[in-house]
N, C-alpha and C positions, 0 to 999 in steps of 0.2 A: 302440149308444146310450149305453152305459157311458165308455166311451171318451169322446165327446162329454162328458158329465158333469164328467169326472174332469179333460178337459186343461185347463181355468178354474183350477180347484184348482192343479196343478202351476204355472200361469203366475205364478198368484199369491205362490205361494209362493216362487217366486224374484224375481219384483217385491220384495216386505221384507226381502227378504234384503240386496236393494241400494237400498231406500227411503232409509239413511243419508246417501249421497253426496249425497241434494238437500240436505244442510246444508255450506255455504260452508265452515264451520268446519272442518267433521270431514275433508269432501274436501281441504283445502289439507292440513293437521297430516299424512293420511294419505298424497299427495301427496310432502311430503317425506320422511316414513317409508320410502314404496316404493326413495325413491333411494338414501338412509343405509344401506339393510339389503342394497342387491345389493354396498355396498363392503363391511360386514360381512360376508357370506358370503365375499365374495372375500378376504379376510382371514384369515378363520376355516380355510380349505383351503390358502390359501399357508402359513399358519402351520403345522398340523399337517405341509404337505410339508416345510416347512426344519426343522420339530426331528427329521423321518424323516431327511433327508438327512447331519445333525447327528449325531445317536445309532446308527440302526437300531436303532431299542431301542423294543418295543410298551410298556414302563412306562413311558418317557418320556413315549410320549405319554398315558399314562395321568395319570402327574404334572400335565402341564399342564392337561389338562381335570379334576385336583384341585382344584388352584391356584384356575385360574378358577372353579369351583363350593361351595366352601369358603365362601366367602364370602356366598352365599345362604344356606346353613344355619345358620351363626355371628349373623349381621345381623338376618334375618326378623323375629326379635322387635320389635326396636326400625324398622325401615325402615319398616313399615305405618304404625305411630303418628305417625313425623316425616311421611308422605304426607299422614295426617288431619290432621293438625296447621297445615303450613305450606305456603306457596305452591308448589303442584304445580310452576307455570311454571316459579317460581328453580331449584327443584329440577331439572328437567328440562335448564334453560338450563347449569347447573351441569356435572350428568354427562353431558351428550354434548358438552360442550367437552373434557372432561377427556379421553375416549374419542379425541376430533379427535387431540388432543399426542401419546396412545400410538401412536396409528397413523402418526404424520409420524414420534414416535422411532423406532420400529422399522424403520420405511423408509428413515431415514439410515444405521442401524445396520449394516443388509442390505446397502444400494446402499456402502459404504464398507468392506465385507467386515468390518467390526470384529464381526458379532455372535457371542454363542455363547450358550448353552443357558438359565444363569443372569438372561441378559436377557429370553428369552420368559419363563422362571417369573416374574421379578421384574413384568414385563407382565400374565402373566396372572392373579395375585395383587390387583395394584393395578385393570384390568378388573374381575375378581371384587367388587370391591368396590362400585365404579360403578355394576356391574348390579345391586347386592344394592337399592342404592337407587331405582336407576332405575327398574326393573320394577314394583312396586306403582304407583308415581309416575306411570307411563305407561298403566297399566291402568285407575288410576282415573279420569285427566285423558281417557282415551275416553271414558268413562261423561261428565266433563265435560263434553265437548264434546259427546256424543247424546243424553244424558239416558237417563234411566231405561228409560223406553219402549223403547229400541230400543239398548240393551247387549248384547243378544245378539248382534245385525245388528252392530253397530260392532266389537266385537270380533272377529267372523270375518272382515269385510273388514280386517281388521289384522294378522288370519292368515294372511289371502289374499296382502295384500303380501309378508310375510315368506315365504311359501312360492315368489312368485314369485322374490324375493331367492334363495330355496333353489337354486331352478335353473339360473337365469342367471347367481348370484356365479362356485360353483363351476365352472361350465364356463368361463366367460370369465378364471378364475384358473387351471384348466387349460392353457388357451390360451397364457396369458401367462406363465405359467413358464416353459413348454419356447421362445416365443420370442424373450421380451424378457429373461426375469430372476424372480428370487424378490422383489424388492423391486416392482414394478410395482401389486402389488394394495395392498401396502400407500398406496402414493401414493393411490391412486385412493381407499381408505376412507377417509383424509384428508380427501379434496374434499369427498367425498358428504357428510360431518356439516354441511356447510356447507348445504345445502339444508333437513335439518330443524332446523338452531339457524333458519332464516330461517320457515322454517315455526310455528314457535313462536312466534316475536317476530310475524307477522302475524293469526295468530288470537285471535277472544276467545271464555273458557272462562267458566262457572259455577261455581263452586267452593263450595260449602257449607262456611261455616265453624262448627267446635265448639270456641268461647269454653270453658273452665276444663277442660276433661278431657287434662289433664296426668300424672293419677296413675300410679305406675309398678306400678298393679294391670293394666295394661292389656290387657297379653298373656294374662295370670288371666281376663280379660274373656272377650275372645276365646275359648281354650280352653272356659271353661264356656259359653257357647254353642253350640260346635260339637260339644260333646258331646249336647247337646241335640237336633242333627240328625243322627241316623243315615245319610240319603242324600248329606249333606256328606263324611261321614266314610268312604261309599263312593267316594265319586267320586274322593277323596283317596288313597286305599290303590288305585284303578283305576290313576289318574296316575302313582304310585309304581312298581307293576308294569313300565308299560309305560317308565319312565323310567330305572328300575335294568335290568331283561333285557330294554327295546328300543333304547333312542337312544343306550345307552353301546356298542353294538355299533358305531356309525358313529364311534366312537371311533379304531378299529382298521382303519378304509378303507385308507387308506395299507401298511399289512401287506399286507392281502389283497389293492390293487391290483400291490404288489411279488412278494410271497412264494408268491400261493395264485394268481394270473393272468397273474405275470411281466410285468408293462406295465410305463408309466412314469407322470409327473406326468399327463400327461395323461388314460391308462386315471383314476387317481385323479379326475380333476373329471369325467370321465362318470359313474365311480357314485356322485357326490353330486349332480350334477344330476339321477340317477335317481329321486334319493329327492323333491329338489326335485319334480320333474314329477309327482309322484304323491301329495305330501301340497298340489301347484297343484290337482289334478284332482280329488281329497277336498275341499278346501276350498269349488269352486264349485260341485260337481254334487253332493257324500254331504252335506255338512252342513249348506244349505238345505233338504233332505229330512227330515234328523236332528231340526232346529231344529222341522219342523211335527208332529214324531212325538211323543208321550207318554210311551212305554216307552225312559226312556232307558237303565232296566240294563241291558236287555236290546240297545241298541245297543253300551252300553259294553265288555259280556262279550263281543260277536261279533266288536267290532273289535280284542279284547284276542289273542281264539283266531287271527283273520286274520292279525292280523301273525306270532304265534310259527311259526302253519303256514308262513309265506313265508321265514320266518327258518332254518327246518331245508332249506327247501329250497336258501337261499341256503349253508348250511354243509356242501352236496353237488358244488356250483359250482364248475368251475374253467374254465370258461367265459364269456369276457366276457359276451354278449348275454345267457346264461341271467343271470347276477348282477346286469344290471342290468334285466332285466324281474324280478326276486324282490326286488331293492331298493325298485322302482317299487309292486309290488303291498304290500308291508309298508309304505308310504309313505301309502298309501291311507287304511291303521288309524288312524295315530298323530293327525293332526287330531282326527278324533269320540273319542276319548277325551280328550283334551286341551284340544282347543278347546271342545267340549262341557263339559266341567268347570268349566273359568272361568268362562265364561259364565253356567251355570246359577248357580255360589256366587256369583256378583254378584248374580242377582236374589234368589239367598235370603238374602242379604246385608240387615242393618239398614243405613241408608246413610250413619250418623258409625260405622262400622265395616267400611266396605267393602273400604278399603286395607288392613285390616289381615288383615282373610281372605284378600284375595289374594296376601300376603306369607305367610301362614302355609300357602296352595298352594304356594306357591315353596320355602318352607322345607322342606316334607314331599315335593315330586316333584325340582325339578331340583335343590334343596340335599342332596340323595341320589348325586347325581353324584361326589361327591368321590370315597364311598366303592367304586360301579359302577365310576369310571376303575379304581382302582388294584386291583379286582377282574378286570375284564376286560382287562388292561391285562399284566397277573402270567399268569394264564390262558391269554392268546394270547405269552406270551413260552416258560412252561413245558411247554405243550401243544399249540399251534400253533394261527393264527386260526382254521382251519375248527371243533379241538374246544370252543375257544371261544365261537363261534357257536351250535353245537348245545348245548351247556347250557345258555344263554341263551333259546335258545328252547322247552326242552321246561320250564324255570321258570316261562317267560310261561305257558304252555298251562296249565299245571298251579294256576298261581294265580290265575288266572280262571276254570277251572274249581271251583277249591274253594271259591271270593267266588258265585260262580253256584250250588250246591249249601247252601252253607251260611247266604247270607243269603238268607233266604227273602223278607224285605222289597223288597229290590234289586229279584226277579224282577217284582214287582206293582206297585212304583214307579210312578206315572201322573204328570208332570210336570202339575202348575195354574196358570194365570194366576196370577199373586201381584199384592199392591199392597203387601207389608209391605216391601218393600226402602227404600220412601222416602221411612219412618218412623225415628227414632232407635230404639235400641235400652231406651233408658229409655222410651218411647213403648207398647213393643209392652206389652202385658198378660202376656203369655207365648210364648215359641219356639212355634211348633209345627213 
């Protein structure tokens, strides 16, 4: 009879999960998203194989994913404010044209045998930068397009694309390596920006505008607010975790599918499609679950311990199949602590301050990257990827468990319906 009960509930909750897409808007923007991000991923794995092929050198690729990451943490401050400020669309139409030219340059560079090493950093520099802007830009103009109500749902089906991007770039940039060329994927993320520059130009968004808040206390702003919220400032230092000793580890794929599995380009795009397939399968089955659950510390901690467990396991591996079912299961985590985060500081978000939170998440987890690359990056050069991996993962363990022990808050944490996100922040009477 329980059963009976309970499967209404469950059906439901994945009904809202995908209630967004009956908006024209959000389904088209998200639409061309899905196409854009499987040529980025195939980019993003050509890339790291050509500067392996380039260097052999694990700091290289460390450098590069500097490079590109550097630029979130330098930027943050100012990138939220211009999101608030000025028209999401230009901005958006802006940096994924700019993104279109790196990826054709780089693909003449390849296919004309001229490139070498200085061209991917100078690439992945001038990227870094794009994204610094982009990313608040694009985060918020979701929230534009679904409105408030249903930010959470729009963002994880935005996850959901990107994740499926996860699986599919990388393997089909696999593919294409070993039979057409290293330049191929670049061509192809070329194309693909052309689907969401069209996707953009066809939708219309909402965009609240904040007339006179120009001052460059802005970021002062922000910061005293979010000190104001202790569960913000977990979920921030969650992200952090999982972003310095988990995502920087898929930094060093290319190593371990060389050095610690002995494959080739293509071993390399099965373990990133692993990771794909499992932060695809997190996305539509763990975090419509996550989304109706309350206790989010207490998801965030579990997902934090899950992945480092899969991580020591994967730094025991020298076995294809095992490494990509331990990629696949650690893949799982990383959504609900991350997707989760966003999500929630959008709605505890004042909403002439929403970019600017989300740019200061960017600036505190993935603008951390610079320093993870050239950490694990050094680590897997001087001690070789698997003891690499194991450090990484027994830090993750360890600093979620001491986030779980020590904030006692985190543990009791009951997520509330809110209405204050979309209110200004001179509106509210007080944080709470």
């Amino acid at each position: 009879m329980s059963n009976l009960i309970e499967r209404p509930s469950l059906i439901q909750t994945y009904s809202r999960s995908f209630a967004p897409l009956k908006n024209r808007n959000l389904r088209i923007y998200l639409g061309g998203q899905a196409v854009s991000l499987i040529g980025t991923w195939m980019q993003s794995a050509a890339q790291n194989w050509v500067v392996w092929e380039l260097t052999q050198s694990e700091a290289s690729l460390g450098i590069v994913v500097m490079l590109n990451s550097l630029p979130l943490f330098l930027l943050a401050p100012w990138a939220g404010g211009i999101a608030d400020r000025f028209n999401r669309r230009l901005i958006l139409l802006v940096t994924q044209g700019i993104a279109m030219l790196l990826a054709f340059s780089l693909a003449i560079l390849i296919q004309t045998g001229l490139i070498q090493i200085w061209h991917i950093y100078l690439a992945a520099l001038t990227l870094g930068i794009v994204a610094a802007l982009d990313f608040p830009a694009q985060q918020a103009f979701i929230g534009d397009l679904s409105g408030m109500g249903q930010v959470r749902q729009a963002v994880t089906l935005n996850i959901m694309a990107l994740q499926v991007a996860r699986m599919v770039g990388p393997a089909t940039a696999g593919f294409l390596l070993k039979q057409i060329g290293n330049a191929a994927s670049f061509w192809v993320n070329g194309i693909s920006f052309m689907f969401v520059l069209l996707s953009i130009f066809l939708v219309k968004s909402s965009q609240t505008s904040h007339p006179g808040r120009h001052s460059r206390g802005q970021f002062r702003e922000t910061l005293d607010f979010i000190r104001t919220q202790p569960r913000m400032i977990d979920l921030m230092i969650f992200a952090s975790l999982v972003t310095f000793f988990g995502l920087s580890v898929f930094n060093i794929l290319p190593a371990v599918a060389d050095e610690v599995l002995k494959g080739d380009s293509q071993t390399y795009g099965l373990l990133f499609a692993s990771s794909g397939a499992g932060a695809l399968i997190s996305t539509i089955v763990l975090l419509p679950l996550s989304q109706a659950a309350k206790r989010i510390g207490l998801i965030v901690t579990g997902a934090a311990v899950w992945m480092g467990t899969f991580f020591l396991l994967l730094s025991q591996s020298t076995w294809l199949p095992l490494s990509m079912a331990s990629i696949f299961f650690i893949s799982l985590g990383a959504p609900l602590v991350l997707t989760t985060g966003l999500g929630v500081m959008q709605l505890m978000s004042p909403g002439d301050m929403r970019a600017r939170i989300i740019s200061l998440f960017t600036m505190l987890t993935f603008g951390l990257q610079p320093i993870s690359s050239i950490v694990i990056g050094n680590a897997a050069e001087f001690l070789g990827a698997q003891a690499a991996i194991l450090l990484s993962a027994l830090c993750l363990i360890i600093g979620a468990a001491l986030m779980f022990f020590f904030r006692i808050g985190l543990r009791q944490w009951e997520l509330k319906p809110a209405v204050e996100p979309i209110l200004s922040s001179q509106e509210k009477a007080s944080p709470h």
